[in-house]
PDB file of N, H, CA, C and O in Angstrom:
ATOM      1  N   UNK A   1      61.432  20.111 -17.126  1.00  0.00           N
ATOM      2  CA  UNK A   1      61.401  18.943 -17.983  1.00  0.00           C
ATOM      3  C   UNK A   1      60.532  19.248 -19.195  1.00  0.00           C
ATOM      4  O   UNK A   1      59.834  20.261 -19.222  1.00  0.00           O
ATOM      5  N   UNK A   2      60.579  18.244 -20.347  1.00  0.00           N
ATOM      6  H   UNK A   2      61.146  17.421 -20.325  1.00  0.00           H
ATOM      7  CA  UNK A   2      60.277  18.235 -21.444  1.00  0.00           C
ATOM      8  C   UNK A   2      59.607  17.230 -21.691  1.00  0.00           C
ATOM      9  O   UNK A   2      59.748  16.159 -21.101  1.00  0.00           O
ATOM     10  N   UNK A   3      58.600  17.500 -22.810  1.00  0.00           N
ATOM     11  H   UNK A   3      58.485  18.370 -23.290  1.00  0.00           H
ATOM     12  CA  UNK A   3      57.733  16.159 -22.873  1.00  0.00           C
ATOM     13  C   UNK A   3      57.493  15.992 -24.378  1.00  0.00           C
ATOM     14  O   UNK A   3      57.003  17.083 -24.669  1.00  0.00           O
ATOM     15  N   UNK A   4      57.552  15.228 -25.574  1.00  0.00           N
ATOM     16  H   UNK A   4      57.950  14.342 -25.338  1.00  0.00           H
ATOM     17  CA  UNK A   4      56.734  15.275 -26.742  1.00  0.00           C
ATOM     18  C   UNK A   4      56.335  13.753 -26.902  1.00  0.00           C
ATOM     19  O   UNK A   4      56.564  12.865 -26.081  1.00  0.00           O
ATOM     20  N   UNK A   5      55.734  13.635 -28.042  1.00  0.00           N
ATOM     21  H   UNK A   5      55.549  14.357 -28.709  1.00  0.00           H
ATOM     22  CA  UNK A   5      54.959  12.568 -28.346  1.00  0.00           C
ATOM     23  C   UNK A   5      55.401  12.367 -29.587  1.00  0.00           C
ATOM     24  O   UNK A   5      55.562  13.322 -30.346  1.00  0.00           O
ATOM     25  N   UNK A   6      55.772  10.524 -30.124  1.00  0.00           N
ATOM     26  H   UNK A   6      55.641   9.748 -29.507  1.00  0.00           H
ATOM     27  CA  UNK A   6      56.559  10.428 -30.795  1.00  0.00           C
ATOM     28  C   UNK A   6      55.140   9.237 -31.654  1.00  0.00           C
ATOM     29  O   UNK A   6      54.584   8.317 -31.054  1.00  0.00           O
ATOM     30  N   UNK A   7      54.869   9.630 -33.102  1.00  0.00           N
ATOM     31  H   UNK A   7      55.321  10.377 -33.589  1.00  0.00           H
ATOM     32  CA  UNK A   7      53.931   8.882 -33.624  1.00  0.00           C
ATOM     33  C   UNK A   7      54.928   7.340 -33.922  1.00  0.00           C
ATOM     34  O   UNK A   7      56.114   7.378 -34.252  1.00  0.00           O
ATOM     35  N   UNK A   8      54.198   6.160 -33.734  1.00  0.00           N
ATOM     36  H   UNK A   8      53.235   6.128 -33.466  1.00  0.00           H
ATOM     37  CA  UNK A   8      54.417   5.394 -33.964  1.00  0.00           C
ATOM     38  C   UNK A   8      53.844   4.953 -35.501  1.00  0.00           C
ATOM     39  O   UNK A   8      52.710   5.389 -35.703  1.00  0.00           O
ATOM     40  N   UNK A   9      54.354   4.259 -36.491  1.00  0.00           N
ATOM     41  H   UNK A   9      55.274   3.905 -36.327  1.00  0.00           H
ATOM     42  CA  UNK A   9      54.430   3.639 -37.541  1.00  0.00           C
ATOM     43  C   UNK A   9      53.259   1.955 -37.353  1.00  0.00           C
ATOM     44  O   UNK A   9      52.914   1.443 -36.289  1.00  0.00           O
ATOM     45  N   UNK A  10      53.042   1.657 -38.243  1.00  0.00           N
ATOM     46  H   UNK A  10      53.323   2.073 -39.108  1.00  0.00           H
ATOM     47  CA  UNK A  10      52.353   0.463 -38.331  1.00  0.00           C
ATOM     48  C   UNK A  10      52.303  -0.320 -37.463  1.00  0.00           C
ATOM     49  O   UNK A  10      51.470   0.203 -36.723  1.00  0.00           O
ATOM     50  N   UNK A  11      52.658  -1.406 -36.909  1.00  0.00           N
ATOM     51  H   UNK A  11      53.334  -1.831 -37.511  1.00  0.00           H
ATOM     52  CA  UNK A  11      52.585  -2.447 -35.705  1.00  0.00           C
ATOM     53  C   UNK A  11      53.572  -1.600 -34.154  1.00  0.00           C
ATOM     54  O   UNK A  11      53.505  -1.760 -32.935  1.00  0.00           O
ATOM     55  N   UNK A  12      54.257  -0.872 -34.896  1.00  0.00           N
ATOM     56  H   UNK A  12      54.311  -0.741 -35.886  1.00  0.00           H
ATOM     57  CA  UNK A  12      54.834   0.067 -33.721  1.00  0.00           C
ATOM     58  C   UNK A  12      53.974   1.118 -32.909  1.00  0.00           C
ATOM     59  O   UNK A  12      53.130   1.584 -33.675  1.00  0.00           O
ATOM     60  N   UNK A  13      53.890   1.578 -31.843  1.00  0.00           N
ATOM     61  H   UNK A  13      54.575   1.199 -31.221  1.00  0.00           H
ATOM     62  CA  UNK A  13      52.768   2.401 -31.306  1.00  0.00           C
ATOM     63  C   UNK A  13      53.467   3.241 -30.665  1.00  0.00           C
ATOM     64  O   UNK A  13      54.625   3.042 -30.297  1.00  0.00           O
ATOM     65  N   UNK A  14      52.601   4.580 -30.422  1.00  0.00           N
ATOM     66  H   UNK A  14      51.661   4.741 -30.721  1.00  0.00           H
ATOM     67  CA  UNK A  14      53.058   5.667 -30.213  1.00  0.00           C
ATOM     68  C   UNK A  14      53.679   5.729 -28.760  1.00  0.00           C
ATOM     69  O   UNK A  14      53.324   4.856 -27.969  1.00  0.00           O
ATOM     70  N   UNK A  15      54.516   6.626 -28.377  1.00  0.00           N
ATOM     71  H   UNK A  15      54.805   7.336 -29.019  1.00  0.00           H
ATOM     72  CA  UNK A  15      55.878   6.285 -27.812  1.00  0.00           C
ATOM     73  C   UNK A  15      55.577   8.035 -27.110  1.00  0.00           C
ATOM     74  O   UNK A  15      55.050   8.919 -27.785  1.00  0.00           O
ATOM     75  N   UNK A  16      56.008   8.215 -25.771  1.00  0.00           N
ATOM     76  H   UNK A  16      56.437   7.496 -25.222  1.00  0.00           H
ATOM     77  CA  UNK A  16      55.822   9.429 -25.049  1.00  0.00           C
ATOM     78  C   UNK A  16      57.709   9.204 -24.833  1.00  0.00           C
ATOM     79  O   UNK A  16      58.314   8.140 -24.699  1.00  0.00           O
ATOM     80  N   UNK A  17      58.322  10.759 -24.869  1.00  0.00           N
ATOM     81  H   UNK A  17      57.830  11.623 -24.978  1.00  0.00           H
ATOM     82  CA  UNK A  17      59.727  10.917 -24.123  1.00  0.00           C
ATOM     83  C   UNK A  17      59.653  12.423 -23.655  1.00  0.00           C
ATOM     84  O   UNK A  17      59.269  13.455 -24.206  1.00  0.00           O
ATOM     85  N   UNK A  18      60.247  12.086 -22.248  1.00  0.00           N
ATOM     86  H   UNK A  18      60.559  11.248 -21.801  1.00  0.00           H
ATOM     87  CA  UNK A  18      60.272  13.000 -21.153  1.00  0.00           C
ATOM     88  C   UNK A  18      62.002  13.330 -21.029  1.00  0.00           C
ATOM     89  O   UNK A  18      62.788  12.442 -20.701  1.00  0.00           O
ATOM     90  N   UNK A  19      62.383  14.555 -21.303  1.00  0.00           N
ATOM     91  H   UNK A  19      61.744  15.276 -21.570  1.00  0.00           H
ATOM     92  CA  UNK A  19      63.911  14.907 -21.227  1.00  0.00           C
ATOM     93  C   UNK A  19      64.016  16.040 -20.664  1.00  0.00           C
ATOM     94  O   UNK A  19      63.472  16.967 -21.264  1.00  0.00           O
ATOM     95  N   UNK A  20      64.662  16.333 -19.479  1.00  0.00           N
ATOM     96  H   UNK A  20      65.104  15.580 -18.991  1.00  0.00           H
ATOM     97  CA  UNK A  20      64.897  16.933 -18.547  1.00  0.00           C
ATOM     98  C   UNK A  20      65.432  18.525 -19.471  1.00  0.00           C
ATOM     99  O   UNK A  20      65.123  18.825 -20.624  1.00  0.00           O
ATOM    100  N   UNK A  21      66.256  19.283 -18.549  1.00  0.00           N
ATOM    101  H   UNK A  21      66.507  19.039 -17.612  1.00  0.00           H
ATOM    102  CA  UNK A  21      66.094  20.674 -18.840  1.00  0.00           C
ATOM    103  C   UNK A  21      67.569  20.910 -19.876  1.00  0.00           C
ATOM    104  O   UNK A  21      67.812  22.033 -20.318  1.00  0.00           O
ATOM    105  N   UNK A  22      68.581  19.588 -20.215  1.00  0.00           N
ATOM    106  H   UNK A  22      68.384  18.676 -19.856  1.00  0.00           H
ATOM    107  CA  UNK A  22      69.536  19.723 -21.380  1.00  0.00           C
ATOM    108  C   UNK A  22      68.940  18.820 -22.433  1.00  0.00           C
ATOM    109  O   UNK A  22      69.628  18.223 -23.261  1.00  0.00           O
ATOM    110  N   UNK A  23      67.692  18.756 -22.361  1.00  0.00           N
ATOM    111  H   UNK A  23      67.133  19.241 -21.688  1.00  0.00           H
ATOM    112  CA  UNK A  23      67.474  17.270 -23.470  1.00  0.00           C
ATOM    113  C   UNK A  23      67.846  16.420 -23.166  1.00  0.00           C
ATOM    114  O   UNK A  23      67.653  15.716 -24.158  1.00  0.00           O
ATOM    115  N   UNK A  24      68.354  15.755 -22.385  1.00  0.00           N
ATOM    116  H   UNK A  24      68.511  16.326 -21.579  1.00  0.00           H
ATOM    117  CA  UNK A  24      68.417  14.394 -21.909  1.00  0.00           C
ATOM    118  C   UNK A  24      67.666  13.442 -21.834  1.00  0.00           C
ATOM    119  O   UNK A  24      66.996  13.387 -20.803  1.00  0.00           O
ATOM    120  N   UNK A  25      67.525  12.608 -22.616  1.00  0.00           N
ATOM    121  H   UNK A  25      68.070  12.654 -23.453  1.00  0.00           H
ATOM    122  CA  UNK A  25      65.854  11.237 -22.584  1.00  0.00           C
ATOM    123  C   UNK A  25      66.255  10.817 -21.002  1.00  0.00           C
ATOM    124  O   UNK A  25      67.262  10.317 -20.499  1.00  0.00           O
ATOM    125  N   UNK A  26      64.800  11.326 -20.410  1.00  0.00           N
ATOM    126  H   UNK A  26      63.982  11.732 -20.818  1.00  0.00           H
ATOM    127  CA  UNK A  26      64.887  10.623 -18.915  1.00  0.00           C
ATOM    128  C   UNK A  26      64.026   9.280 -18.746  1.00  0.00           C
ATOM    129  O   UNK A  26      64.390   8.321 -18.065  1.00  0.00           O
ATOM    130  N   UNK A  27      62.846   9.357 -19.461  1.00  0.00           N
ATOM    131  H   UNK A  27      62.551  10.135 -20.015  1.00  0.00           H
ATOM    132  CA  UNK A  27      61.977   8.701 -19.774  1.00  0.00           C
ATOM    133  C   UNK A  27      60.896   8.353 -20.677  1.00  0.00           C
ATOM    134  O   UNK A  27      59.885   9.055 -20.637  1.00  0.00           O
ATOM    135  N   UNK A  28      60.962   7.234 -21.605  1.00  0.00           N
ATOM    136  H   UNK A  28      61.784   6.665 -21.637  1.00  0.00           H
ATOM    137  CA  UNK A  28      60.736   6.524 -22.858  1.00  0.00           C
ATOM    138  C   UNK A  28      59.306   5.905 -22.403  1.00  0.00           C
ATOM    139  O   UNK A  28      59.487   5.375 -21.307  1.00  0.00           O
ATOM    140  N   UNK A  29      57.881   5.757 -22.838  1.00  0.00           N
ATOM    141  H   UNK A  29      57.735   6.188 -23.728  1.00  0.00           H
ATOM    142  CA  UNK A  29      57.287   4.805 -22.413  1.00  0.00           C
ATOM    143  C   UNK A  29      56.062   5.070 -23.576  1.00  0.00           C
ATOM    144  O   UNK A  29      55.918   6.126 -24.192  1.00  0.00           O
ATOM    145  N   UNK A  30      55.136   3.737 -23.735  1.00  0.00           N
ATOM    146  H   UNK A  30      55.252   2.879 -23.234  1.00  0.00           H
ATOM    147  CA  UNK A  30      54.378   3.816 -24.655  1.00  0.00           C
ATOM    148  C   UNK A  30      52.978   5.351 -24.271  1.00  0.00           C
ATOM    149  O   UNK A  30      52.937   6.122 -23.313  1.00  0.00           O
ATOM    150  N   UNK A  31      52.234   5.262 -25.248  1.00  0.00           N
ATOM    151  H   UNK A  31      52.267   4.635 -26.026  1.00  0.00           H
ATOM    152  CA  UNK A  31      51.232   6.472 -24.777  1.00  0.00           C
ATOM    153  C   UNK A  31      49.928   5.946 -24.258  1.00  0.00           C
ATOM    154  O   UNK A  31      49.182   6.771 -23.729  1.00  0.00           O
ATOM    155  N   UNK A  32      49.569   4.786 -24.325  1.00  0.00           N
ATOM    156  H   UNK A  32      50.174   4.116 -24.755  1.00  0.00           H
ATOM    157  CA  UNK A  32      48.253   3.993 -24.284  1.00  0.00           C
ATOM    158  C   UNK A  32      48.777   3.532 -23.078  1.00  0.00           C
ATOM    159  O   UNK A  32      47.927   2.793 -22.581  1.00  0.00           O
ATOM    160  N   UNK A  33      50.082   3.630 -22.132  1.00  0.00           N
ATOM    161  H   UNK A  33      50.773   4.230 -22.535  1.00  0.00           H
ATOM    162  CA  UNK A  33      50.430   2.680 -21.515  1.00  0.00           C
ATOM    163  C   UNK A  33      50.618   3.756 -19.851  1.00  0.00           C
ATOM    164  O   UNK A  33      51.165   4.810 -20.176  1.00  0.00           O
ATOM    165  N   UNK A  34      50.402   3.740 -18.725  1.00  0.00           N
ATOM    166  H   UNK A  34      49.958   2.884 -18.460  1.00  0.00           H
ATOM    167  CA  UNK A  34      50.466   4.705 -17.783  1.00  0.00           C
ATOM    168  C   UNK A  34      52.181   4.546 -17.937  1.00  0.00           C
ATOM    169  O   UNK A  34      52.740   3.698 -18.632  1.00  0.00           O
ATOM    170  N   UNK A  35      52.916   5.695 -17.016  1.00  0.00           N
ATOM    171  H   UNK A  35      52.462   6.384 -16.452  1.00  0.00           H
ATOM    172  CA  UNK A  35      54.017   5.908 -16.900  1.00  0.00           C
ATOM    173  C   UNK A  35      54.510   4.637 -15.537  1.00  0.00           C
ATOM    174  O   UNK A  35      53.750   4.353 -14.611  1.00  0.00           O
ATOM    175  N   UNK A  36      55.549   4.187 -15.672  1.00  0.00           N
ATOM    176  H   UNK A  36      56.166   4.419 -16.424  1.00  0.00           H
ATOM    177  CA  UNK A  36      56.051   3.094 -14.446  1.00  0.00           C
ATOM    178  C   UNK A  36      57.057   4.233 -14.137  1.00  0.00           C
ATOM    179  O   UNK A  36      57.610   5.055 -14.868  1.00  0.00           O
ATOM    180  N   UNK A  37      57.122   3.921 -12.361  1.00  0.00           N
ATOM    181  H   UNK A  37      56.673   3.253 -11.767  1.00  0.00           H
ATOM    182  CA  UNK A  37      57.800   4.844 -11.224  1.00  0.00           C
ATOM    183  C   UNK A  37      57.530   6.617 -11.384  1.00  0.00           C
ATOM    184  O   UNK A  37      58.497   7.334 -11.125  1.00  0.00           O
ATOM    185  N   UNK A  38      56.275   7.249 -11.790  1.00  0.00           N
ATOM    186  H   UNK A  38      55.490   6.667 -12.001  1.00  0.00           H
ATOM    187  CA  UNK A  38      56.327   8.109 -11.955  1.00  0.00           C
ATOM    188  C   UNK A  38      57.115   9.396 -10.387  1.00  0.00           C
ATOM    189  O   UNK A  38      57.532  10.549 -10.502  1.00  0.00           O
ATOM    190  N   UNK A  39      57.024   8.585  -9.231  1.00  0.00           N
ATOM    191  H   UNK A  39      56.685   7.649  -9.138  1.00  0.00           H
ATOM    192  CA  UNK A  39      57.310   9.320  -8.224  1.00  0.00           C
ATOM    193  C   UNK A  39      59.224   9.784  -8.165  1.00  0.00           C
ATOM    194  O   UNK A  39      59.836  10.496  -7.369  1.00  0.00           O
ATOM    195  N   UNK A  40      59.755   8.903  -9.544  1.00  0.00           N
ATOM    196  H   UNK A  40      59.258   8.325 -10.191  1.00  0.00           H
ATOM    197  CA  UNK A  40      60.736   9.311  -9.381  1.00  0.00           C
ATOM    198  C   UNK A  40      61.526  10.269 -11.052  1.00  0.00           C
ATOM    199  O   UNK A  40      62.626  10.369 -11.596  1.00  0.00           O
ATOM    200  N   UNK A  41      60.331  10.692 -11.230  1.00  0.00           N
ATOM    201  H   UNK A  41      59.438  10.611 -10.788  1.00  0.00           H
ATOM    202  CA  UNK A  41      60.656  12.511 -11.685  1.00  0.00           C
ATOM    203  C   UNK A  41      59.598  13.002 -11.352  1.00  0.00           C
ATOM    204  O   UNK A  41      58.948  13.447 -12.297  1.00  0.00           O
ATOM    205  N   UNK A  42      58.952  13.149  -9.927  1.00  0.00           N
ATOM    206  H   UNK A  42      59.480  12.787  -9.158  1.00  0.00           H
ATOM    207  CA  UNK A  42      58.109  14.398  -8.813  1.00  0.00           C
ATOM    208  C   UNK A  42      57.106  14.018  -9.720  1.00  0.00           C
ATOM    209  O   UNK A  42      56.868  15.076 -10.302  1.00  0.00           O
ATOM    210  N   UNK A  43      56.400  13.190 -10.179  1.00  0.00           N
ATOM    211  H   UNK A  43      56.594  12.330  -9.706  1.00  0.00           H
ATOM    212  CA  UNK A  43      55.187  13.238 -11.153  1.00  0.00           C
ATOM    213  C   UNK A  43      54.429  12.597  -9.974  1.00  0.00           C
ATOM    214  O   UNK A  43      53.277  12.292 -10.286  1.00  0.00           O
ATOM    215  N   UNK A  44      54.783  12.300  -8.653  1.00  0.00           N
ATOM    216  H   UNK A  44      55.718  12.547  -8.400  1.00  0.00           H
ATOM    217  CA  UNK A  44      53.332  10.752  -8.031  1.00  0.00           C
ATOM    218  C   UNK A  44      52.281  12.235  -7.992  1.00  0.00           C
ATOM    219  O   UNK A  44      52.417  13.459  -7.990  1.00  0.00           O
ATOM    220  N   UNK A  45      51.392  11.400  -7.968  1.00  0.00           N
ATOM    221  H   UNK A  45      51.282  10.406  -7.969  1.00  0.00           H
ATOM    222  CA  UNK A  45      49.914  11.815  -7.781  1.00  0.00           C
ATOM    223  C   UNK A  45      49.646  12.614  -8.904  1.00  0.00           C
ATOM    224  O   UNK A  45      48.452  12.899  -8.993  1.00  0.00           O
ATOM    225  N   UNK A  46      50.456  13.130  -9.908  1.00  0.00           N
ATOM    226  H   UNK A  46      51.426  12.899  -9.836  1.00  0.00           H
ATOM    227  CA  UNK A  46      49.892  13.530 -11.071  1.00  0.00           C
ATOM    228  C   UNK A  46      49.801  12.997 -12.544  1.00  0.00           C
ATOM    229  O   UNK A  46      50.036  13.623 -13.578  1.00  0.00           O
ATOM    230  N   UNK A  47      49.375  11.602 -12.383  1.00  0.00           N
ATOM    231  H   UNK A  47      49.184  11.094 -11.543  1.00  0.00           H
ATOM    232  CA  UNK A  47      49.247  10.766 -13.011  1.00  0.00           C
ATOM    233  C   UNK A  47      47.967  10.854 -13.646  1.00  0.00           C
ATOM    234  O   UNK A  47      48.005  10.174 -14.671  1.00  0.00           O
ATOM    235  N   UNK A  48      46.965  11.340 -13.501  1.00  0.00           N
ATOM    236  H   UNK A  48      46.934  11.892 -12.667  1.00  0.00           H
ATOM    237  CA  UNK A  48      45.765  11.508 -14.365  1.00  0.00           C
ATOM    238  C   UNK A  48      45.930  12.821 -14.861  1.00  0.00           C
ATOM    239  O   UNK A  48      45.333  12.961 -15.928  1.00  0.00           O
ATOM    240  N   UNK A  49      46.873  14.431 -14.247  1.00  0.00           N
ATOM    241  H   UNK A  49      47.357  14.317 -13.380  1.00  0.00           H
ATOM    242  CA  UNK A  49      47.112  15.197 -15.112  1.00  0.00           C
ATOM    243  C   UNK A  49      47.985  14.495 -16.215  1.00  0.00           C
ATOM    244  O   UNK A  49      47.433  14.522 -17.315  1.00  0.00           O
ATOM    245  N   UNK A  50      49.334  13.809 -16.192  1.00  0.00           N
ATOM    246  H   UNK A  50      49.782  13.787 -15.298  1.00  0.00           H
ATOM    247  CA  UNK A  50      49.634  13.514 -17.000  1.00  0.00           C
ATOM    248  C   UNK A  50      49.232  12.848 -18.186  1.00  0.00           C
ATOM    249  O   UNK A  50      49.655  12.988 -19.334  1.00  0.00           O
ATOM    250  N   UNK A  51      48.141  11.924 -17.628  1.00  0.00           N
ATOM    251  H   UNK A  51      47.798  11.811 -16.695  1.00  0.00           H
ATOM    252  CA  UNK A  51      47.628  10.926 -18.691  1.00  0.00           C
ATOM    253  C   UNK A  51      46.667  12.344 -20.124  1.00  0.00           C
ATOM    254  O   UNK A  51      46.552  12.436 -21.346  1.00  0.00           O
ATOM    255  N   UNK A  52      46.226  13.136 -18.865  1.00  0.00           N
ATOM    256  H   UNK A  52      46.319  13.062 -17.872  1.00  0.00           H
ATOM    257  CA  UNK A  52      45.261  14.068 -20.207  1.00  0.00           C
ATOM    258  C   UNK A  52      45.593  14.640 -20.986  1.00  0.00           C
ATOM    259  O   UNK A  52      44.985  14.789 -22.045  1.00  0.00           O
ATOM    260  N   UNK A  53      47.179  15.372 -20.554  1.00  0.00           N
ATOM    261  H   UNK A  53      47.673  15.250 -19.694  1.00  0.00           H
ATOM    262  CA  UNK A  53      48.225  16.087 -21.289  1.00  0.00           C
ATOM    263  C   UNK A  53      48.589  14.968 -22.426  1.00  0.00           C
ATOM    264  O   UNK A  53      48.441  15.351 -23.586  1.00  0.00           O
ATOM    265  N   UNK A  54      48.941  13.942 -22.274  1.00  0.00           N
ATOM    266  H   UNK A  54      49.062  13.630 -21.332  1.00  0.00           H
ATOM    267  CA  UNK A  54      49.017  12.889 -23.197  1.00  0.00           C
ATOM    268  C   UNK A  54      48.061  12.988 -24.460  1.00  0.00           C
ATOM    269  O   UNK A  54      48.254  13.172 -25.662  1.00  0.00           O
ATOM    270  N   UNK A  55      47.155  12.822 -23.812  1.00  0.00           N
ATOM    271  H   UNK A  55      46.999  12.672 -22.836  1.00  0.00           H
ATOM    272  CA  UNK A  55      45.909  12.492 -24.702  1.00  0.00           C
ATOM    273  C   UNK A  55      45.742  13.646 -25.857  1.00  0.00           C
ATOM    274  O   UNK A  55      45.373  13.581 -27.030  1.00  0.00           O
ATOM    275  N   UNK A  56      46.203  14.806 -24.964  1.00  0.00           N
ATOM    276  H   UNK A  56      46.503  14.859 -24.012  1.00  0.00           H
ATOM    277  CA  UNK A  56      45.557  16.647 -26.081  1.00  0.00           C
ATOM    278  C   UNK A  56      47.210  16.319 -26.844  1.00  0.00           C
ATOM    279  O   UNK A  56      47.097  16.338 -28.069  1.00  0.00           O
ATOM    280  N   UNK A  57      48.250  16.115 -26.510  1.00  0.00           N
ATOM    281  H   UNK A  57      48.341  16.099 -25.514  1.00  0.00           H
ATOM    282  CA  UNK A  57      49.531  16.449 -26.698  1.00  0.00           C
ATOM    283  C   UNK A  57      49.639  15.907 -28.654  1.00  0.00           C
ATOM    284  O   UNK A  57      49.438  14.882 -29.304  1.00  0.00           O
ATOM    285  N   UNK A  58      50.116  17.468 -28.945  1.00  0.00           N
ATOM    286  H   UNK A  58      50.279  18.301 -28.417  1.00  0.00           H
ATOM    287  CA  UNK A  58      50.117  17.081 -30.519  1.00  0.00           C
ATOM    288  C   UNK A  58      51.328  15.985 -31.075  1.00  0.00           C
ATOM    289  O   UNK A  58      52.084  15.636 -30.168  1.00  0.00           O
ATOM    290  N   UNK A  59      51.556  15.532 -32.103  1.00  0.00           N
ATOM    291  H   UNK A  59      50.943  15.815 -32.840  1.00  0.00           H
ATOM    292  CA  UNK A  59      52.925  14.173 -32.316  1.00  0.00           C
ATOM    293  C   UNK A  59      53.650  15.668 -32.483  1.00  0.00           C
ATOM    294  O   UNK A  59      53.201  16.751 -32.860  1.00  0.00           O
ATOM    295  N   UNK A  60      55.268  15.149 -31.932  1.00  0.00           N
ATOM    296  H   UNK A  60      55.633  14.269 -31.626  1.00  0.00           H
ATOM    297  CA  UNK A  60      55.905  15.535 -32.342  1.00  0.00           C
ATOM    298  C   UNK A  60      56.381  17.594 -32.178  1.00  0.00           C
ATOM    299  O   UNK A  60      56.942  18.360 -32.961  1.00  0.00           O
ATOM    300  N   UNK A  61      55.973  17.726 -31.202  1.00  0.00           N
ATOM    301  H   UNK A  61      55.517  17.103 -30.567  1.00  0.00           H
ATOM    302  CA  UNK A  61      55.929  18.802 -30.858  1.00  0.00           C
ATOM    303  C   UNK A  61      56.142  18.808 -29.235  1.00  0.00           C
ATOM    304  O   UNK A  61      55.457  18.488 -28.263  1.00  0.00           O
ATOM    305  N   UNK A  62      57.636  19.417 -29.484  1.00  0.00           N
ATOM    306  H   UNK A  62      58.192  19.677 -30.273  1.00  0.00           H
ATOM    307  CA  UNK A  62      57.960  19.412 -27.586  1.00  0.00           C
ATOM    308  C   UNK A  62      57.462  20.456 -26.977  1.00  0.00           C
ATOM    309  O   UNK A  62      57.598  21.607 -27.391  1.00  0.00           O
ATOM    310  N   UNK A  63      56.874  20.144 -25.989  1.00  0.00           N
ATOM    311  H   UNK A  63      56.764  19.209 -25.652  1.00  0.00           H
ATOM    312  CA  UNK A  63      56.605  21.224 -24.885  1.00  0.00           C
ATOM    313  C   UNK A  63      57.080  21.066 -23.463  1.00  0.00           C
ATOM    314  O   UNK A  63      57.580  20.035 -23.013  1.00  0.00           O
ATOM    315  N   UNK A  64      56.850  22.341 -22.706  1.00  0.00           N
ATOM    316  H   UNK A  64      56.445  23.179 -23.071  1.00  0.00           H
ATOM    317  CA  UNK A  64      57.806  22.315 -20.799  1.00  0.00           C
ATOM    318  C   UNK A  64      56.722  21.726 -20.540  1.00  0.00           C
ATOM    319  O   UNK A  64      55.619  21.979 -21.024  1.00  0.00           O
ATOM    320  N   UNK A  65      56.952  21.047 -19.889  1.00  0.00           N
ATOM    321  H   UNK A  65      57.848  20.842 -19.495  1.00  0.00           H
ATOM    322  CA  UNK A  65      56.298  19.800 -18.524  1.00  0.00           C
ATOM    323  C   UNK A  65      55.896  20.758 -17.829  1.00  0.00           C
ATOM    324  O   UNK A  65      56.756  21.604 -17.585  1.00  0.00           O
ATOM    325  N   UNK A  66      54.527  20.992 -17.271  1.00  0.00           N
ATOM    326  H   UNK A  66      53.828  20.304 -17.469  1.00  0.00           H
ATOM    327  CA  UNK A  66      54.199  21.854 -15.910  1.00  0.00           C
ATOM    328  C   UNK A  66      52.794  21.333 -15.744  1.00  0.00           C
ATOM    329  O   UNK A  66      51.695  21.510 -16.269  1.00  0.00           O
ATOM    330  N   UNK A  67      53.347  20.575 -14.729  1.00  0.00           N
ATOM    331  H   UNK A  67      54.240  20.431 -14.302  1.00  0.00           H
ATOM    332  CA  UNK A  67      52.342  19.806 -14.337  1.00  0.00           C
ATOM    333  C   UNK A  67      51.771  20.272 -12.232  1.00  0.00           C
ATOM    334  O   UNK A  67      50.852  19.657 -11.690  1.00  0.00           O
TER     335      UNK A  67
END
């Protein structure tokens, strides 16, 4: 899987998308906001790795998920 970080614009806020191994958007969710059902793309319990990867993750620059 794939992960980048999408800058949000003025009253809009920044936006995380997760797309599997053809680019496929699997999952859309804000960045300030934890991920909902993470156990169903193998993420449970790595929810505070994910949140930090978030946090360092540059806008706009995709990288492989290896979490």
């Amino acid at each position: 899987m794939y992960i980048i970080k999408v800058k949000g614009k003025a009253k809009i806020p920044d936006y995380i998308q997760i797309r599997d191994e053809n680019f496929v958007l699997v999952a859309y969710f804000r960045a300030d906001r934890p991920m909902k059902n993470p156990e169903k793309f193998g993420l449970e319990g790595k929810e505070d790795a994910l949140q930090k990867l978030i946090d360092e993750l540059p806008f706009g620059k995709l990288q492989k998920l290896d979490l």
